[in-house]
C-alpha positions as CSV (number, residue, x, y, z in Angstrom):
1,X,0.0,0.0,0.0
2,X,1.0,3.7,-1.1
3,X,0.1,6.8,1.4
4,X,-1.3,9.3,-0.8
5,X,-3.0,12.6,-0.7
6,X,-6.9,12.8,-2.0
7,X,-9.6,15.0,-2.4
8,X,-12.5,12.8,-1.1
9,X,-16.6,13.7,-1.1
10,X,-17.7,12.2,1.8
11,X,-21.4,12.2,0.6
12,X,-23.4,13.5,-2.4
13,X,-23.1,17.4,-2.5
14,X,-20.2,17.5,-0.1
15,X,-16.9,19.7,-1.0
16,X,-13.5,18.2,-1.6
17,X,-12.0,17.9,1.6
18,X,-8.0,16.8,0.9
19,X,-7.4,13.6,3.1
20,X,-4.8,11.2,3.7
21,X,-5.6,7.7,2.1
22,X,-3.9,4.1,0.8
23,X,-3.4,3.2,-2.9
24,X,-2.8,-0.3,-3.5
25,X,-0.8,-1.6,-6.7
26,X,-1.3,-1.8,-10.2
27,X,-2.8,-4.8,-11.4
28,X,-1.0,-6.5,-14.4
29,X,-3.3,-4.3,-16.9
30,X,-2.7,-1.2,-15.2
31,X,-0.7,1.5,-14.3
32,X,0.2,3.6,-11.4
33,X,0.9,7.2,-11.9
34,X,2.3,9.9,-9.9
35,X,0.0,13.1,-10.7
36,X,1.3,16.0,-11.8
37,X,-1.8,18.4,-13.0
38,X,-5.2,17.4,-12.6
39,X,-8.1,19.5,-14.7
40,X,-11.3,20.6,-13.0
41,X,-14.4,20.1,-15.1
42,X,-18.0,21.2,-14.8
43,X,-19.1,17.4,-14.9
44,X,-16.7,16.8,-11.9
45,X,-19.1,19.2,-9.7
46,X,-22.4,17.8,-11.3
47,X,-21.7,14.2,-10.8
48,X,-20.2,14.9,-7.3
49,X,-23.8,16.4,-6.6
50,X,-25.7,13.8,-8.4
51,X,-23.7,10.8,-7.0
52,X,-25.3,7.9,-5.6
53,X,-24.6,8.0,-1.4
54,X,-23.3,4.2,-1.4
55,X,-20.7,4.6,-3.1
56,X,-19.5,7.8,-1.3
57,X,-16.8,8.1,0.0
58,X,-15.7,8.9,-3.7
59,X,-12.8,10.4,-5.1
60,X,-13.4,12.4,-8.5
61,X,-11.2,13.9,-11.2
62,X,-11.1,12.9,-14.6
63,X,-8.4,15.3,-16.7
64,X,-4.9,14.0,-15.3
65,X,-1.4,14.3,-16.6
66,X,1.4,12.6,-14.8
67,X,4.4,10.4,-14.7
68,X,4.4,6.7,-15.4
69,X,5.9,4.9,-11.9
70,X,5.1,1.7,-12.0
71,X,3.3,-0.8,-14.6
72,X,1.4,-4.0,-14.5
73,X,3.1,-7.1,-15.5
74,X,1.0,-7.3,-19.3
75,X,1.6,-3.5,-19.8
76,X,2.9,-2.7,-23.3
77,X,1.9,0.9,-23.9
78,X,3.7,2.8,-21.4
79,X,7.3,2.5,-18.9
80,X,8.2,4.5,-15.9
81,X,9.5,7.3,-16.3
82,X,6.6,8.2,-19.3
83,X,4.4,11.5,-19.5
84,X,0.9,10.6,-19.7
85,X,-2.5,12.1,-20.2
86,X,-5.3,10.6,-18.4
87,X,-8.8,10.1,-20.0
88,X,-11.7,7.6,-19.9
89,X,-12.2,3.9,-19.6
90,X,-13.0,1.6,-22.1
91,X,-12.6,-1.7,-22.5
92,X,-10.8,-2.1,-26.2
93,X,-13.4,-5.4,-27.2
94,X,-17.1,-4.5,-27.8
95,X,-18.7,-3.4,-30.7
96,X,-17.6,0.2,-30.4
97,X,-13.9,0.3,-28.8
98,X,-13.2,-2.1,-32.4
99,X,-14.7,0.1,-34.7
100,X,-12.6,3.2,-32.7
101,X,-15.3,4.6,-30.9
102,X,-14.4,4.3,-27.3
103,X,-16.4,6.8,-26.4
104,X,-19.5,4.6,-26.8
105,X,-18.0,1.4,-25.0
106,X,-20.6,-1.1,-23.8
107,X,-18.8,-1.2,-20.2
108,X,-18.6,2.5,-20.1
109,X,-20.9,2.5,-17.1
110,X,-18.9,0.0,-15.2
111,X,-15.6,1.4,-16.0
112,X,-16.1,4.9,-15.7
113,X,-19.0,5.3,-13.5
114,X,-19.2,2.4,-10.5
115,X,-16.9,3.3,-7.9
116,X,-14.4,1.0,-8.8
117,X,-13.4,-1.2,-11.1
118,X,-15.4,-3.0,-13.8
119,X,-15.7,-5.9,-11.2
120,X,-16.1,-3.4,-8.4
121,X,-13.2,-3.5,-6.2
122,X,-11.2,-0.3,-5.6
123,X,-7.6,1.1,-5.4
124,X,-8.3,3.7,-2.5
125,X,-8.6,2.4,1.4
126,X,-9.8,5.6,3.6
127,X,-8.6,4.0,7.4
128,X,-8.9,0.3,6.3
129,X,-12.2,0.9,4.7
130,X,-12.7,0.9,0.8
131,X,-12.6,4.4,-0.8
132,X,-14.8,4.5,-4.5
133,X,-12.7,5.4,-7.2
134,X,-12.1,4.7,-10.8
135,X,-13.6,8.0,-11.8
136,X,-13.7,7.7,-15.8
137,X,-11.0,4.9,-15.1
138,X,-8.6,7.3,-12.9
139,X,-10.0,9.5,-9.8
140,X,-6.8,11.8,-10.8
141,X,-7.7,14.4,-7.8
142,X,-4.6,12.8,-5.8
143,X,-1.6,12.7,-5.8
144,X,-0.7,9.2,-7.5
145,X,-3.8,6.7,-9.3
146,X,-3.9,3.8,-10.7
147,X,-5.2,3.7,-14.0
148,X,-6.1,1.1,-17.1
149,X,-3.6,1.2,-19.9
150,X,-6.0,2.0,-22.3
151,X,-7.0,5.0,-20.0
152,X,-2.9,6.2,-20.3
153,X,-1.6,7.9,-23.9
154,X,1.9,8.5,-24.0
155,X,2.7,12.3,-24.8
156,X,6.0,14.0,-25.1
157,X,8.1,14.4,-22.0
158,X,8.4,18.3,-22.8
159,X,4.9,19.1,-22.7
160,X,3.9,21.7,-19.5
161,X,1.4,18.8,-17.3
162,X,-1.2,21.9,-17.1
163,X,-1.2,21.6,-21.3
164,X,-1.3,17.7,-21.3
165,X,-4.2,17.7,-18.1
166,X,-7.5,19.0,-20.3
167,X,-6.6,17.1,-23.1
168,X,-8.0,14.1,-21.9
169,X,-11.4,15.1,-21.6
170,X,-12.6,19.1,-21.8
171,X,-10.2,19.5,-24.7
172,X,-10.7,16.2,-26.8
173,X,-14.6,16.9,-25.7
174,X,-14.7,20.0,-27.4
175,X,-12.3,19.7,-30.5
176,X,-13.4,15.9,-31.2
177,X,-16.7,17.4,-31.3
178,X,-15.4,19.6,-34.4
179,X,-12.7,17.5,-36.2
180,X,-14.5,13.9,-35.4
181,X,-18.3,13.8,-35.8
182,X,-19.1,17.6,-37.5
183,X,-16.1,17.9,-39.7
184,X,-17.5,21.2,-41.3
185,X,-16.2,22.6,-44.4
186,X,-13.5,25.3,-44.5
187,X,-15.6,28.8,-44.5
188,X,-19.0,26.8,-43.2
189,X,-20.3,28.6,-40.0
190,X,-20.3,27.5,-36.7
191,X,-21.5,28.6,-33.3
192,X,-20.8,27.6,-29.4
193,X,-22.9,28.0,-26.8
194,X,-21.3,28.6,-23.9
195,X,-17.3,29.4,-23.7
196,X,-15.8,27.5,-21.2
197,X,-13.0,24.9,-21.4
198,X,-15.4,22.7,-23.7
199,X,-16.8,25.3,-25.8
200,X,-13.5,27.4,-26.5
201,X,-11.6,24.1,-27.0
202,X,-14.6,23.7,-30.0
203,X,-14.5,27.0,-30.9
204,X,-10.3,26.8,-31.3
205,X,-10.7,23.2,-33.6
206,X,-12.9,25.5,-35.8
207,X,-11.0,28.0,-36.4
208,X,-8.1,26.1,-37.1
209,X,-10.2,24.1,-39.4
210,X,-11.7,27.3,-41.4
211,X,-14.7,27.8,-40.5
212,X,-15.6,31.3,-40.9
213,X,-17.6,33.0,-38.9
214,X,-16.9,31.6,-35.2
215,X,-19.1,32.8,-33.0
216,X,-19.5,32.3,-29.2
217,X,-22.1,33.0,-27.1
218,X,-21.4,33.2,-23.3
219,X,-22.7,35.8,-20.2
220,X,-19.5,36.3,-18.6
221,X,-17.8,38.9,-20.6
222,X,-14.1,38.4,-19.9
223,X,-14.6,34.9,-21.3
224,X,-16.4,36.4,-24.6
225,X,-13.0,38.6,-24.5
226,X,-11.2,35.5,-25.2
227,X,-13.2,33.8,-27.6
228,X,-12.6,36.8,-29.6
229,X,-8.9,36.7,-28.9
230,X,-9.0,33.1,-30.0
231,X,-10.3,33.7,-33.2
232,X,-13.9,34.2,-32.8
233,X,-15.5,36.7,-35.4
234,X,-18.1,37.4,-32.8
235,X,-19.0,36.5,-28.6
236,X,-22.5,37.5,-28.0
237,X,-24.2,37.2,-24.4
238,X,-27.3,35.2,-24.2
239,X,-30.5,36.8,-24.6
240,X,-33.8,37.1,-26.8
241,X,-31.7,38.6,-29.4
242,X,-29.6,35.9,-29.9
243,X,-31.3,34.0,-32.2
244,X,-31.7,36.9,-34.7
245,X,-28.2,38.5,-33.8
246,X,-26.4,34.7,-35.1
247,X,-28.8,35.2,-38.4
248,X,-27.7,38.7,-39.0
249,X,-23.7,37.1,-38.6
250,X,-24.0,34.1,-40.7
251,X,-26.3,35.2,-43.4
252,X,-29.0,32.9,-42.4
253,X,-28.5,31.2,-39.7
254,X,-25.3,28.7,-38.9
255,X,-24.1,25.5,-40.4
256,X,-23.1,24.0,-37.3
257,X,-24.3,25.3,-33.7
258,X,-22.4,23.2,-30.9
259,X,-24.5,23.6,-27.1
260,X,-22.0,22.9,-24.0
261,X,-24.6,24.2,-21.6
262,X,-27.2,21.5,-21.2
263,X,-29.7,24.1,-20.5
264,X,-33.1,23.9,-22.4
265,X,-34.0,26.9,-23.3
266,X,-30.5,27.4,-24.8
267,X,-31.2,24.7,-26.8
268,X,-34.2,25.6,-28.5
269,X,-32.2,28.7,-29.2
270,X,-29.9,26.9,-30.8
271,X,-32.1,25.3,-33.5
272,X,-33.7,28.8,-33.7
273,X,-30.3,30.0,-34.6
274,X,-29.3,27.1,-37.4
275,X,-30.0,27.2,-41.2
276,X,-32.0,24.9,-43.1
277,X,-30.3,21.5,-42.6
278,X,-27.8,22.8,-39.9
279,X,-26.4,20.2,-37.7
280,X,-26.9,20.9,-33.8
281,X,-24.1,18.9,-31.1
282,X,-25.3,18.8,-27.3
283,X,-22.3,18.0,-25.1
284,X,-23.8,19.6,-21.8
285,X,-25.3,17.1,-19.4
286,X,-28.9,18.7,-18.5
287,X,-32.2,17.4,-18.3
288,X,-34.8,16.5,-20.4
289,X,-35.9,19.4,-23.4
290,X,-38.4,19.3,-25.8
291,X,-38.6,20.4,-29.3
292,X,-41.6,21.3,-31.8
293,X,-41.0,18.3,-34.2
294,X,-42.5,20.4,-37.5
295,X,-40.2,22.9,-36.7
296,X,-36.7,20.1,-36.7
297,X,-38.6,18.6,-39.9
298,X,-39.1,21.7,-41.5
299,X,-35.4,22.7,-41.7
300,X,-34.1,19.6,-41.4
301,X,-32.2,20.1,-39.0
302,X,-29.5,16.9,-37.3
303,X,-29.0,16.4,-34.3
304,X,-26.2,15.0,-32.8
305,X,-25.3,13.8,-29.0
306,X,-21.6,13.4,-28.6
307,X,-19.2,12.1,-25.9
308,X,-15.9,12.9,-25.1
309,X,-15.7,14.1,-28.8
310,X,-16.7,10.9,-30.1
311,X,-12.4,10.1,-29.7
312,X,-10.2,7.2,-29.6
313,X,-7.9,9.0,-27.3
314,X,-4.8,6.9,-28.6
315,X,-5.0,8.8,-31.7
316,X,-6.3,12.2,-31.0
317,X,-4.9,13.2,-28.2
318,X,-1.7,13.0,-30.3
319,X,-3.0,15.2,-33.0
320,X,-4.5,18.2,-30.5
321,X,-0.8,18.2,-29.2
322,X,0.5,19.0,-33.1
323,X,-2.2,21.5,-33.3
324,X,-1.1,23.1,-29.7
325,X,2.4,23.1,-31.0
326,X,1.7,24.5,-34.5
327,X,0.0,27.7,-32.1
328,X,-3.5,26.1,-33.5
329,X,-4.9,24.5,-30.4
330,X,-3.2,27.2,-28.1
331,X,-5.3,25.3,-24.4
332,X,-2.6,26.6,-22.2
333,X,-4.5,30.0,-23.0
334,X,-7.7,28.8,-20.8
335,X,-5.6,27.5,-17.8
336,X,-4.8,28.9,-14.5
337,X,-3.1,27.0,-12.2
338,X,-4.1,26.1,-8.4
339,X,-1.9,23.9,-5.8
340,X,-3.9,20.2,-5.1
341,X,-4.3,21.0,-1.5
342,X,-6.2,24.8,-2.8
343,X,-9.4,22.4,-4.7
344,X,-11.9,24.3,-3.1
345,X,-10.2,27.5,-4.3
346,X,-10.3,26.5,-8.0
347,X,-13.9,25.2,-7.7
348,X,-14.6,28.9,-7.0
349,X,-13.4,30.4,-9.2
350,X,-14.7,28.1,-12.1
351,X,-18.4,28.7,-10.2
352,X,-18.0,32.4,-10.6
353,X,-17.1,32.8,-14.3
354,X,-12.8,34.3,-13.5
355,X,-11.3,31.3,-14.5
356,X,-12.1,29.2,-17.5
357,X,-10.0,25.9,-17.0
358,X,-8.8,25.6,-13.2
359,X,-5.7,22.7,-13.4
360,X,-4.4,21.5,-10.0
361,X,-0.6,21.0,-9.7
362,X,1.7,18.7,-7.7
363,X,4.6,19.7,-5.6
């Protein structure tokens, strides 16, 4: 057993309180990594809320970046001593991990979801006691996990941990959503609702794609400041307007509107804003919402749900780091950086609209 440092929810709703806790070893499929940055994500507070109370205590965190230190015996894919990004579970077999869609696995729910692992045992021990983990395959808010090896890509040992961390899910979220299931055409139009780390990493695969105009719609202005600085033709704040303001922009209405906000009557905003036979992508968990069927007919409108970008990590996190180093995919842009034991902090500040992409670091 390894002493480490976690941020643990003791029951649904509760905040991260940063405890001491035990971390057994890898199994011969996984690997144990010492964290270096750790992203903090939107769906990390809504699932912390929403979670079930037996399996609480429960350990969250799902956008690591570390270093390799140990691997399982039938590890092939990564050594000690490796950077790594951290993302989601999956269990490389079924129907969709074979046709490289991942994201779609039919164990997602065990392996990313459960507490544990797929056969419900856990890493963590909390005083002799089991601690839930296994958050999307990792529970990266500590200070080592253990992890799959197909939820570990190798990245280049030069890379700053707080540009590697989001890639594995708020950046690969957003972009895939782009590059992977929309792939617009160069100087097609394209719109995001709501510009934080998921909607400006979409908004940044589109402009490096072409599409032309950008626009993002968000309330906070400072973040509509930076969507502009990042290439956005436009950053509107929500509103009645909206819908006629994205017409007026993209003669018409969009190609392509993208929602990260979950929020219903965003949504309906959203197909309001779209051209005849404009695609619309939800990637915000929300509740149910209801459309006027005549009206989706009518224009023909598709409608897409997408997860985690629709991505086979092994492959695209690779490519957003040759977009980030061709100043394409410029992430390091959204960060700011908090110390582990200062999670409350960053939750803060991500709940009030200063910071856009709050990464954890590791002394």
């Amino acid at each position: 057993m390894r002493r480490v440092r976690a941020a643990v929810t003791e029951a649904p709703g509760a905040p991260f309180t940063v405890r001491d806790a035990d971390l057994g070893a890898p199994r011969p499929r996984e690997v144990l990594v010492r964290m270096t940055a750790a992203g903090v994500c939107h769906t990390d507070l809504g699932m912390r809320d929403t979670w079930p109370r037996r399996l609480t205590p429960m350990v969250f965190g799902h956008e690591g970046a570390g270093r390799v230190e140990a691997v399982g015996a039938e590890v092939t894919g990564a050594a000690p001593g490796d950077q790594v990004c951290l993302t989601f579970a999956s269990c490389g077999v079924c129907e969709q991990c074979a046709a490289d869609h991942p994201a779609y696995c039919h164990a997602a729910q065990a392996l990313n979801f459960s507490g544990g692992r797929g056969d419900g045992t856990t890493p963590l021990s909390l005083g002799g006691a089991p601690l839930h983990a296994g958050f999307f395959g990792q529970s990266s808010f500590a200070t080592y996990a253990v992890v799959h090896e197909r939820g570990v890509v190798k990245v280049p040992g030069d890379l700053p941990a707080q540009v590697v961390a989001p890639l594995g899910c708020g950046g690969q979220t957003g972009a895939g959503t782009v590059l992977n299931r929309l792939r617009p055409r160069p100087g097609s139009s394209l719109v995001v609702l709501g510009a934080g780390g998921v909607g400006l990493s979409a908004l940044m695969a589109a402009v490096a794609v072409g599409c032309d105009p950008v626009v993002a719609v968000d309330p906070v202005a400072s973040r509509r400041a930076l969507a502009v600085g990042l290439g956005a033709a436009a950053a509107l704040p929500p509103g009645k307007g909206l819908v006629a303001a994205v017409h007026d922009l993209t003669g018409g209405g969009a190609h392509h509107v993208i929602d990260t906000t979950g929020r219903a009557e965003m949504i309906r905003r959203a197909v309001g804003a779209l051209r005849p036979r404009g695609e619309l992508a939800l990637l915000g968990l929300g509740g149910e919402v209801t459309f006027d069927v005549m009206g989706l007919l009518a224009k023909g409108v598709r409608v897409h749900g997408v997860i985690e970008g629709d991505s086979d990590p092994g492959r695209f996190v690779p490519e957003l780091i040759g977009l980030y180093r061709r100043g394409l995919f410029p992430v390091d842009r959204l960060v700011t950086t908090f110390p582990f034991e200062e999670i409350g902090a960053a939750v803060a500040a991500m709940r009030d609209g200063s910071v856009v992409k709050p990464v954890l670091t590791f002394a």
